[in-house]
Backbone bond lengths (Angstrom), bond angles and torsions (degrees), N, CA, C in turn:
res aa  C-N    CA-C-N  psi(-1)  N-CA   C-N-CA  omega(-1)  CA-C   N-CA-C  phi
1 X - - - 1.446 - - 1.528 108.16 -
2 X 1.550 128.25 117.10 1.061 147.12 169.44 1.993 110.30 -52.00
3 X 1.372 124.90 100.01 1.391 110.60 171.40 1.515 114.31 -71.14
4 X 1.797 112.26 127.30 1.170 106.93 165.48 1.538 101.53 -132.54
5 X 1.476 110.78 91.28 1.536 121.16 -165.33 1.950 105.24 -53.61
6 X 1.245 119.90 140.07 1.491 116.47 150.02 1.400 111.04 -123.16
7 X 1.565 104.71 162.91 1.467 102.54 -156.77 2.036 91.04 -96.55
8 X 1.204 114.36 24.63 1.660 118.25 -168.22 1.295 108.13 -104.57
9 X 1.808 110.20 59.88 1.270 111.33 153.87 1.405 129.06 -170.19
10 X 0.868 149.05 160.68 1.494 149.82 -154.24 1.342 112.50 -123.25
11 X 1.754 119.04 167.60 1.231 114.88 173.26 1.768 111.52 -59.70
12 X 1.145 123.92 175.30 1.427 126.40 -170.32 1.621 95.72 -107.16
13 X 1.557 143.37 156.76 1.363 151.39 -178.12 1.524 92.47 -115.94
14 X 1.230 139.50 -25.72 1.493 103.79 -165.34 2.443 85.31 -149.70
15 X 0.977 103.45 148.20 1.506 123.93 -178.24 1.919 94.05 -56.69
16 X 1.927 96.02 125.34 1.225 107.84 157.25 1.530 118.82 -38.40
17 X 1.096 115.87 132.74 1.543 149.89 172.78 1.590 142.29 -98.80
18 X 1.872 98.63 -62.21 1.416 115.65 -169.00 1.323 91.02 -144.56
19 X 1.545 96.98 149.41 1.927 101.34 166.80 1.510 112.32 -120.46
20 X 1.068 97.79 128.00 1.907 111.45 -170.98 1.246 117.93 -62.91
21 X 1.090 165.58 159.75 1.665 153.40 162.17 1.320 99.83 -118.81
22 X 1.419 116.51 130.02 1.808 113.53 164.61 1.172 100.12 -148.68
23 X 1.812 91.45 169.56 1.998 116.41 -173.31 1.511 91.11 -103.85
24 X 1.384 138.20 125.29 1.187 140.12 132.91 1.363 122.29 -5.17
25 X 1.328 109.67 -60.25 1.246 115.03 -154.81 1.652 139.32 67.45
26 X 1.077 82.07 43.74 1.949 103.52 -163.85 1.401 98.35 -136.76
27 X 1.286 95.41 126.14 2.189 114.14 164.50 1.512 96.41 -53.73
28 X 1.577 130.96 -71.17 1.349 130.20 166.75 0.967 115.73 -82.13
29 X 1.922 105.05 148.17 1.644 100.66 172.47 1.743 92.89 -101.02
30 X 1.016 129.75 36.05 1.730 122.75 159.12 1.630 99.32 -78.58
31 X 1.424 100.78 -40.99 1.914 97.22 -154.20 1.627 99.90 -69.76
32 X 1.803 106.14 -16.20 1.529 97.99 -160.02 1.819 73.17 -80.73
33 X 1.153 138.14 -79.65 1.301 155.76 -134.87 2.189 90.72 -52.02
34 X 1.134 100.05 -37.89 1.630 96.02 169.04 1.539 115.55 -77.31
35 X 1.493 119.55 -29.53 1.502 126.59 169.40 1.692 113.78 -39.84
36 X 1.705 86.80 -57.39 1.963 90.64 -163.67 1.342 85.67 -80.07
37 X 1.558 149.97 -32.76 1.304 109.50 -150.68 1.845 92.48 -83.87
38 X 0.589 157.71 50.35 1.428 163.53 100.78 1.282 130.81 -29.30
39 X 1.365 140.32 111.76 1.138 122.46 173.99 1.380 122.73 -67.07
40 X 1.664 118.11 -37.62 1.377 111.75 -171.88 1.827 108.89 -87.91
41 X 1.365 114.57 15.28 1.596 110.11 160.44 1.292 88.44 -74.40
42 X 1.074 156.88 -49.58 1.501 154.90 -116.89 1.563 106.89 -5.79
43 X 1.586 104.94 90.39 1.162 110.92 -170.07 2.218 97.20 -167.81
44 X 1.312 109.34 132.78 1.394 98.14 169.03 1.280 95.61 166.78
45 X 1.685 109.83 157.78 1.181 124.18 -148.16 1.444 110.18 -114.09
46 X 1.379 134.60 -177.12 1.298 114.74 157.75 1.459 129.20 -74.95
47 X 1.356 109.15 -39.16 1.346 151.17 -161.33 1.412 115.44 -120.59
48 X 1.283 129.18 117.63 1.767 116.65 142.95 1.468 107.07 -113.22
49 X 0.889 90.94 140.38 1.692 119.34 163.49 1.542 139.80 -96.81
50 X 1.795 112.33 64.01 1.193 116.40 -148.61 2.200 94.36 -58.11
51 X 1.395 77.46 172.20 1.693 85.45 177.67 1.304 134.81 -81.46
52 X 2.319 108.20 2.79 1.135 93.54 170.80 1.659 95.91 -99.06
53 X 1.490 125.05 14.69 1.729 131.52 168.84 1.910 102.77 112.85
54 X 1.337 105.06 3.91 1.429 92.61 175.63 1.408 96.13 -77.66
55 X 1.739 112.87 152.19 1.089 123.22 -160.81 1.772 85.71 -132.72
56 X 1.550 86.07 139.21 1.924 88.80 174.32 1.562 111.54 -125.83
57 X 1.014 116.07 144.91 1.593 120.30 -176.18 1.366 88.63 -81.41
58 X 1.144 122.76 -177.24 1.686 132.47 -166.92 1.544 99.28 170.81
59 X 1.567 143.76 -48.94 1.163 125.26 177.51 1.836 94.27 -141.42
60 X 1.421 116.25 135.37 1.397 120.33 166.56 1.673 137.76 -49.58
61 X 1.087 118.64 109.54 1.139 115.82 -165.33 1.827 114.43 -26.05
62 X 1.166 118.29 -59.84 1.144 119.55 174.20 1.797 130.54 -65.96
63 X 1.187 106.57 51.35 1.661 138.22 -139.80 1.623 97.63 -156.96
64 X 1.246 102.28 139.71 1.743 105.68 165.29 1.355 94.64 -109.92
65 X 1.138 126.69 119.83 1.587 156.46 -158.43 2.041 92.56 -108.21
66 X 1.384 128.73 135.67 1.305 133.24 -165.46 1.275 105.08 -107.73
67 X 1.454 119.63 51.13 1.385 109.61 -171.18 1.779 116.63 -116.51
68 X 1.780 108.58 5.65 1.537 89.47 -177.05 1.988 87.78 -110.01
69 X 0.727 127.41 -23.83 1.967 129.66 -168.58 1.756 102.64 62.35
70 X 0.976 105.96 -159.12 1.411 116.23 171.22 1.388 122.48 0.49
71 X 1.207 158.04 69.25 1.480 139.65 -169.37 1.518 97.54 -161.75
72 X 1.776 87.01 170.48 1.789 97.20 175.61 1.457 103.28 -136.35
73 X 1.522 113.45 174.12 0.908 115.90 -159.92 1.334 120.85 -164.37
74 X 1.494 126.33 76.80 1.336 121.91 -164.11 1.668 118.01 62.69
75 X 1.321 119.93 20.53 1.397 139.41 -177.71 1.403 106.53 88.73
76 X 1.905 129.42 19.05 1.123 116.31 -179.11 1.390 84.78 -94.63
77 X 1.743 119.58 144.68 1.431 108.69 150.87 1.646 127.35 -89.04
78 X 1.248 92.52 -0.35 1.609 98.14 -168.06 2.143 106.64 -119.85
79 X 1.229 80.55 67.09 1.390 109.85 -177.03 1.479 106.66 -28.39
80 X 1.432 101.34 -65.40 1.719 111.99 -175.33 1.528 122.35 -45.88
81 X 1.120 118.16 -32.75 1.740 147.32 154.50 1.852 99.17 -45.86
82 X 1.035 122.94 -51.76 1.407 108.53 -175.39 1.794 121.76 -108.77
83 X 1.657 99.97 4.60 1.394 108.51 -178.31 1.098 132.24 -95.55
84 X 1.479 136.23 153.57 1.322 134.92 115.97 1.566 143.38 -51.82
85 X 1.273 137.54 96.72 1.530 115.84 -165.03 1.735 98.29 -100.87
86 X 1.159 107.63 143.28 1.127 127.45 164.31 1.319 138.84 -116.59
87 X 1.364 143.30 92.36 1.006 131.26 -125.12 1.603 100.63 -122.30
88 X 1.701 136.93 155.67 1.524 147.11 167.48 1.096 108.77 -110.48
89 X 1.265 125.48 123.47 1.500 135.62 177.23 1.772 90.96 -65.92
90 X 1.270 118.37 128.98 1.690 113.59 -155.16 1.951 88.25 173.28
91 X 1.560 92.50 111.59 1.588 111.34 161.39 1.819 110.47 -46.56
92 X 0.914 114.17 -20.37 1.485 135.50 176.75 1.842 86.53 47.38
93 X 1.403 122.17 47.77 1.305 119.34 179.77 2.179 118.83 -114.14
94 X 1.158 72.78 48.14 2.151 90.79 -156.87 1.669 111.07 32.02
95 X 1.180 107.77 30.13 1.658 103.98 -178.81 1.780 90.71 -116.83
96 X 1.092 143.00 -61.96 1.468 145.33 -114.29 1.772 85.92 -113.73
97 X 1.234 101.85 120.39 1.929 116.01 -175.96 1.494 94.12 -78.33
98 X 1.535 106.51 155.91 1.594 106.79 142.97 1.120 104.92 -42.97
99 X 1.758 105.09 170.09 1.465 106.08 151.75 1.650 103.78 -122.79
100 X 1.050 97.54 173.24 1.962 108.03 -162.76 1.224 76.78 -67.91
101 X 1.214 153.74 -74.40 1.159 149.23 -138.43 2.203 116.44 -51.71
102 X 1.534 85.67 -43.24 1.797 98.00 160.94 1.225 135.28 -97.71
103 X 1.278 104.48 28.69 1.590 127.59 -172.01 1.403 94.08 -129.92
104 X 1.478 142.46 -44.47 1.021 142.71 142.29 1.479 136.31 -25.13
105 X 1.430 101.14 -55.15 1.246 107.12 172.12 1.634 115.78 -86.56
106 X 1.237 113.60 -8.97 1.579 105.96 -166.24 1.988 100.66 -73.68
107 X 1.214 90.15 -55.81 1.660 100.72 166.99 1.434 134.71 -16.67
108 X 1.213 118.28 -68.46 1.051 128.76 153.38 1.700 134.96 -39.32
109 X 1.466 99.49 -41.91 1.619 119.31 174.27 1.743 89.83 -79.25
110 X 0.730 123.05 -56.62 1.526 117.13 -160.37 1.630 106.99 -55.98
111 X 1.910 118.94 -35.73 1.271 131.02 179.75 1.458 121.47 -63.11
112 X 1.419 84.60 -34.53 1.733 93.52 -169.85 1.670 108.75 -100.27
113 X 1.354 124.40 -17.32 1.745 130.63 137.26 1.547 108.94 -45.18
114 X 1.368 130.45 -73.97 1.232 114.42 -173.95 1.802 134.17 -86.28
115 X 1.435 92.07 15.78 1.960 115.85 164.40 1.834 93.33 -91.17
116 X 1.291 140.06 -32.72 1.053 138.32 -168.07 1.634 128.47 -106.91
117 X 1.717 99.71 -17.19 1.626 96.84 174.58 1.770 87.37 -140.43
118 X 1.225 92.13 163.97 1.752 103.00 176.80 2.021 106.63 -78.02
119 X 0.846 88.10 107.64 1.582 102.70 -166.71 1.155 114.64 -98.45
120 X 1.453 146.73 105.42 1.327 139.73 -157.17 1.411 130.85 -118.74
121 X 1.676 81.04 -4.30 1.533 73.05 173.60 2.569 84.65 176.78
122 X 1.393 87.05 132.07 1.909 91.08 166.22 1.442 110.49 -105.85
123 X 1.161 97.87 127.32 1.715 117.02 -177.28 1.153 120.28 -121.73
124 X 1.225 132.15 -176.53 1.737 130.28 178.62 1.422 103.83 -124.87
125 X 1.526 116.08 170.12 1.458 128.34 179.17 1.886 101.00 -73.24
126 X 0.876 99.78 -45.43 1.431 90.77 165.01 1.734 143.99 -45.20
127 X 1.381 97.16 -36.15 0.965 126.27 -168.19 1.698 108.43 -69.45
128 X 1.718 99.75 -73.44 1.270 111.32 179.16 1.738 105.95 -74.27
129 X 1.637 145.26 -13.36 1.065 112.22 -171.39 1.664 111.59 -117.30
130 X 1.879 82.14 112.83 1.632 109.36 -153.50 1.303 105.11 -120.90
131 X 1.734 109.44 26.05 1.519 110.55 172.48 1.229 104.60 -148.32
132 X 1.554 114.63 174.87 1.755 124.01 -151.73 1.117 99.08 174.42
133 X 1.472 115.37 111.45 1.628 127.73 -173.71 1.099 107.62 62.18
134 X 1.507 140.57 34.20 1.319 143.64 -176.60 1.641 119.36 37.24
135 X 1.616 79.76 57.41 1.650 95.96 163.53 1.609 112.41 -153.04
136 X 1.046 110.73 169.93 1.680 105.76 -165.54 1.093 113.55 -109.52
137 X 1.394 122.37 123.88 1.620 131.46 -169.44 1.337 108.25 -66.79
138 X 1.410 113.78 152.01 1.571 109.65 171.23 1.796 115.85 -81.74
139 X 1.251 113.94 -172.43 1.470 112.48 -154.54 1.434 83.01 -88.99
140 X 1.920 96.08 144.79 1.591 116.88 173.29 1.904 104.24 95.71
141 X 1.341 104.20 -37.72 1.776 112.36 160.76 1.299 117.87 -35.96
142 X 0.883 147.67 176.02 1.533 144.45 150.39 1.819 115.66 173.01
143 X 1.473 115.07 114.93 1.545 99.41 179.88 1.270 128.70 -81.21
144 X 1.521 115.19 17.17 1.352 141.10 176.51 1.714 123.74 -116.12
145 X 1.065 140.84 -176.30 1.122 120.53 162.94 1.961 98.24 -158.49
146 X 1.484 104.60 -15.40 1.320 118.94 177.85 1.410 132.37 -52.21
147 X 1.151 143.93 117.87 1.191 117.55 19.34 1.489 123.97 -112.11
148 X 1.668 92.93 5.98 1.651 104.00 170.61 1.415 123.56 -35.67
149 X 1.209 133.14 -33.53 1.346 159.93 142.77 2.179 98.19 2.60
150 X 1.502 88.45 -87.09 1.541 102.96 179.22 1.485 101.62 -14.05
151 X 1.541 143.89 139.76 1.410 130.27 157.60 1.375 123.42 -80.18
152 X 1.298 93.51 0.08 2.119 104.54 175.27 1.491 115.41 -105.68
153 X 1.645 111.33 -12.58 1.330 119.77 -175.30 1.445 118.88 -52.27
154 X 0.995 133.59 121.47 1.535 152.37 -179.22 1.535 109.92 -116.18
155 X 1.605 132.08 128.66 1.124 123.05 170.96 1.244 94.62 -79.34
156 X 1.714 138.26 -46.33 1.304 128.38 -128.62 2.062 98.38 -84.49
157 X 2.010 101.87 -13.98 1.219 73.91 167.46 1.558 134.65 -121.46
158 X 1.225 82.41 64.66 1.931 116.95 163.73 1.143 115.64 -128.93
159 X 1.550 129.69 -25.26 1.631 104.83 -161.65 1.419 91.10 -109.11
């Protein structure tokens, strides 16, 4: 794993839980990997997962990493406090597939996250971010859509 530290994250308030899955949304994953190391993106993941499967650290697991905003989560609202994010360098534009190569590697990271923290459950950015102006969207709403996006994306084969 390649370190590419960002300074976009804080101590964590409550013990990892769930690990998030997201699409960048970037043609390159350089521009995303220059995005988070930014302070005023205030935004960054644990993990990227470029698309030929190199995987880059970016914030330490034991770190609250700023990468879902707004969301809930089993009644947590402060998602980032109980997550892992994992992120796919992914146009997140329903055209652009994983590639085997980050489907490959995600696996492994995901095995050795839940051999190491009590892990209860893998979800997507989509999934949990179910609020907007700090209020909660109704069902089918969502201010995310990531990484469902991918046209090969499968939750069931991650969790």
């Amino acid at each position: 794993m390649i370190e590419r530290p960002s300074p976009n994250h804080n101590a964590r308030s409550h013990p990892i839980r769930c690990i998030v899955l997201h699409a960048d949304g970037s043609p390159k994953e350089s521009a995303t990997l220059d995005w988070v190391s930014r302070p005023e993106s205030k935004v960054a993941y644990h993990v990227l997962i470029a698309r030929d499967g190199t995987c880059y650290r970016i914030v330490p697991d034991e770190r609250r990493a700023w990468g879902v905003g707004y969301a809930a989560w089993r009644g947590v609202k402060d998602v980032n406090s109980v997550s892992l994010s994992l992120a796919f360098s992914n146009r997140d534009d329903g055209k652009e597939r994983l590639t085997d190569a980050q489907i490959a590697a995600a696996k492994p990271i995901i095995a050795a996250w839940r051999a190491k923290w009590a892990i209860e459950e893998v979800t997507t950015h989509k999934i949990v971010s179910r609020f907007q102006d700090g209020r909660e969207l109704h069902d089918g709403q969502r201010r995310k859509n990531d990484p469902e996006m991918a046209p090969n994306f499968v939750l069931s084969d991650y969790a």
